[in-house]
N, C-alpha and C positions, 0 to 999 in steps of 0.2 A: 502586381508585384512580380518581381523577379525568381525563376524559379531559380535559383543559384545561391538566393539568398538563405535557405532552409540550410546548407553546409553552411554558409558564414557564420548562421548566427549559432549552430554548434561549437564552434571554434571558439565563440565568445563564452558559451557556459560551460566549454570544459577550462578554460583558463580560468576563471573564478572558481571552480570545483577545485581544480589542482594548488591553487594558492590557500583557498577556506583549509581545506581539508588537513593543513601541516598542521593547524589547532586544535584537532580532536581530540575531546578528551580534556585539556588543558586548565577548564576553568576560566577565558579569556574569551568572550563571546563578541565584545569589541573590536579587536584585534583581528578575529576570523573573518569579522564583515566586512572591516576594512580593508583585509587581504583581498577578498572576492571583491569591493566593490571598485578597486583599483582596476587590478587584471582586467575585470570586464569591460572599463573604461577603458583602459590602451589597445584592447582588438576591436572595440567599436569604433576607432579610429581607424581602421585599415577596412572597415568595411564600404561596397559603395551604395549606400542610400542617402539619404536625406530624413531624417529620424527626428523627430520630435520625441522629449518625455513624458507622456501622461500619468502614469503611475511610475512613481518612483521612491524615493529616499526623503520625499518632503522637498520646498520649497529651497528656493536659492541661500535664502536668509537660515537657513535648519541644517541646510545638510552641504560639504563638501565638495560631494560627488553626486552625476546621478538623479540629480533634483528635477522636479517637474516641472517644465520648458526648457529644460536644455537641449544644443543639438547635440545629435548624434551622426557620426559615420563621416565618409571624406567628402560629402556633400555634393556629390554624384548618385544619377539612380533616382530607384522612386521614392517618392514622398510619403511619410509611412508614421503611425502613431506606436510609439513604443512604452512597453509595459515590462518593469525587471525587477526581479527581485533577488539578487547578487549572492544572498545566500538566504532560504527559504527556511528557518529552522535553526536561528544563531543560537540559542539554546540547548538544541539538538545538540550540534557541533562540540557546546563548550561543555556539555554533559557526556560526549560519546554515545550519544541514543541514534536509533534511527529515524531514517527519511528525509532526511536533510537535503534540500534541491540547492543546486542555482536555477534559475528560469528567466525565460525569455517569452514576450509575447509581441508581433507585431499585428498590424492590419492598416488597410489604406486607409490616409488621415483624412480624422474626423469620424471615424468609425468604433473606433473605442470610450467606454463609455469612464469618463474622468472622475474615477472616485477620489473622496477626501478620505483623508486617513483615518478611521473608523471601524465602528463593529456594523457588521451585516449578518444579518439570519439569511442561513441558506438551507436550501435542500436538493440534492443530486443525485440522477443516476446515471445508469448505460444505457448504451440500444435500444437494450429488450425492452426494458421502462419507461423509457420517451412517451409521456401525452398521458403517462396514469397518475403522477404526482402534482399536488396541490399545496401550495405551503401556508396554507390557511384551513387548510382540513386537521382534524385531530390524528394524532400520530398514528393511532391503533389504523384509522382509513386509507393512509398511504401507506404502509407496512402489509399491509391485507391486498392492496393493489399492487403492488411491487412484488410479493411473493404470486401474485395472478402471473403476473407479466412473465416472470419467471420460472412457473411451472413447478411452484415447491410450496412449502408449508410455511404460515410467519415463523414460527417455532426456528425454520434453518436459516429465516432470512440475516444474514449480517449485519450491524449498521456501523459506520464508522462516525467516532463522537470525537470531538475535544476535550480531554479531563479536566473541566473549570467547575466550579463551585456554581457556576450560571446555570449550568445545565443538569442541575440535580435534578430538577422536576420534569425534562425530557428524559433524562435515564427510566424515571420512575415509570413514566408512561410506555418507555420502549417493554420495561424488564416483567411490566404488568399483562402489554400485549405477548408476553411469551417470548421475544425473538432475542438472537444475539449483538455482545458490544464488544465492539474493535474498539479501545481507547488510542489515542494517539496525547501525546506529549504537548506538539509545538506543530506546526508544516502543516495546516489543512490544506493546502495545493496536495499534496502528494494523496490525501484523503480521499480531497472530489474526483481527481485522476482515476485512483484504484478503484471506481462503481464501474468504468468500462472497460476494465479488463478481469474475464472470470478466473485467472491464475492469481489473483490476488483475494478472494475469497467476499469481498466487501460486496454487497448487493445495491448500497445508499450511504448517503451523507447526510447528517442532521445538525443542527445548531447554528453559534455566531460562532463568527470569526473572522479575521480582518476583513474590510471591503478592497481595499486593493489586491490583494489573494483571491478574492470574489474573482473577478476582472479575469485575472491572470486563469485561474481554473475554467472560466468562461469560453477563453479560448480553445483549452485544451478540448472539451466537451464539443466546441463545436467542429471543429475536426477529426471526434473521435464519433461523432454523431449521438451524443450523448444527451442531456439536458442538464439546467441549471435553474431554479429559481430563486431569487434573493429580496430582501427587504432589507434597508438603511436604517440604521438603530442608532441614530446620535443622543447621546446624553447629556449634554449641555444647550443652553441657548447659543453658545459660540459656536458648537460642530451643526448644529441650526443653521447659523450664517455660512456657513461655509460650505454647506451642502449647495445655498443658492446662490452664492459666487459661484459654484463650477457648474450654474446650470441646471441642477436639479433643483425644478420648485415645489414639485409633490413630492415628499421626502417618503410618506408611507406609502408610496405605490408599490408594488409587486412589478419587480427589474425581470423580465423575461430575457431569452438568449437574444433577440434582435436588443433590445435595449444595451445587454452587457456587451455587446461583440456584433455592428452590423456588416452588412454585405454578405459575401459571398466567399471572400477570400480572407485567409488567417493563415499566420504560420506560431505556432510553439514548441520553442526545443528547451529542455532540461537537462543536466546533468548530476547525477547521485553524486554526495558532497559524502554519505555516510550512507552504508548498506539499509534497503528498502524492501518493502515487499516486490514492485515492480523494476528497480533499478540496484545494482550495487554500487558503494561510493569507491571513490577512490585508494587505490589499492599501490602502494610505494616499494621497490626491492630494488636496492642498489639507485641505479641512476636511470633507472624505468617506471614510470607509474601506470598505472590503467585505469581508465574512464569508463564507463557507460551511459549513454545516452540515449533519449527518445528525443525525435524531430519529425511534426506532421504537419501538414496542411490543408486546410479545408476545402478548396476550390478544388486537389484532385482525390482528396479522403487519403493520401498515401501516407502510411506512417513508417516511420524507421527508428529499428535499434541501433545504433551505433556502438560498437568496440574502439575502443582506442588505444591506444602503448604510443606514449610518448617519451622521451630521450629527454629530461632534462637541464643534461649539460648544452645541449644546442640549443634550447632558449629557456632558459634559465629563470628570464621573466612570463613563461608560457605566452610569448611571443614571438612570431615568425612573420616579420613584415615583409 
């Protein structure tokens, strides 16, 4: 892949940030996505790859925009499997809560691993943790390995949960092993992210939550050198069938990081839609807004924040072709 494209595709998730972001608060969680999933569409037209959609918005027949096989980019460049989620956290948004991304994920195609739309059990960390987590051990024995890795007690270790009713009996087991819980809202991308960075306080990730977010946090991880393991949780005989349309025939296998995300090479960039533990969203005064963004990539480990102030009288549609 092109290293140039790591700028482009920031360009593309601050344009979806800057357009979600006018609905915060609002109550119109619809509306925000379709803002972000527009924008993000008219600057992946300016960009040069050759883009495939593997995780997206659902299929041609579902969704608008964005849908899984479509192409992307001006069809120049390299040919790349794309993973996006236009706004991470449309709930977030229409609530005014935090952590709300856009995100982007690419990798050379064929390399990303094509979830269907579904729940997935995951569990993640950072660095330090890498090779001590097991997602079929009882909770107390990764929390006990995790706090090793880390060099602290379970009692301080953090874990970062999804608030669902699903996961009442992982709480019980966290709150039993002694350690603490980061609830999150909506956005498990921004959850699995916050295990490799220690300014965020999160030590682990536990539970389900979407498989295409799986994907996307996948990449993040392996760029940050982080871990991920997952498990595909369908509940119907239909998400059944449709795990082995897209290829997956062992539906309960344990999805390691070469399975989520292979090669060598990955790039993911996000940008804050609504203030974050790791990111702030977007910030409007006058005819100025401000961005922040992370953009990494795996083949060189580099990772960048981005600042941004952009003029929105001069592209008004957060576009500059």
């Amino acid at each position: 892949m092109e290293r140039s494209l790591t700028m482009e595709l920031v360009r593309v998730t601050e344009a979806a940030a800057l357009s979600s972001a006018r609905w915060m608060g609002r109550g119109k969680k619809d509306e925000a996505d379709d803002a972000a999933t527009t924008a993000m569409r008219d600057v992946f037209d300016t960009v040069p790859m050759r883009g495939t959609v593997v995780i997206g918005e659902g299929e041609m027949d579902e969704a608008p925009m964005l849908y899984i096989g479509e192409k992307l980019g001006t069809g120049d460049g390299p040919e790349v499997d794309v993973a996006v989620d236009p706004l991470e956290g449309t709930n977030i948004v229409a609530n005014g809560m935090w952590n709300a991304l856009s995100v982007i994920a690419i990798a050379d195609r064929g390399n990303l691993l094509h979830a269907p739309d579904m729940y997935m059990k995951k569990i993640a960390v950072g660095p330090e943790a890498v090779g001590q987590i097991d997602i079929n051990a009882p909770v107390l024995d990764n929390l006990q390995a995790v706090a090793k890795a880390k060099g602290k007690d379970v009692e301080d270790v953090v874990v970062s949960v999804l608030q669902r009713e699903r996961h009442n009996e992982l709480v019980h087991d966290i709150r039993k092993a002694g350690a603490r819980i980061k609830f999150i809202q909506d956005g498990d991308v921004a959850g699995v992210i916050n295990t490799a960075f220690e300014s965020t306080g999160i030590d682990i990730y536990m539970g389900i939550g979407g498989a295409p977010e799986g994907v996307l946090s996948a990449v993040a991880l392996k760029c940050l050198g982080g871990e991920q393991q997952a498990q595909l949780t369908p509940e119907t005989k239909e998400q059944e069938d449709r795990c082995k349309k897209m290829g997956i025939e062992n539906i309960s296998q344990v999805l390691y990081m070469d399975d989520l995300v292979k090669g060598d090479d990955a790039i993911f960039a996000a940008t804050g839609v609504t203030d974050g533990e790791l990111l702030k969203g977007v910030h409007y005064k006058g005819i100025t807004a401000k961005t922040e963004s992370i953009v990494m990539r795996a083949k060189s480990g580099t990772v960048r924040f981005i600042a941004g102030e952009h003029n929105v009288k001069k592209k008004p549609k957060f576009v500059l072709k």
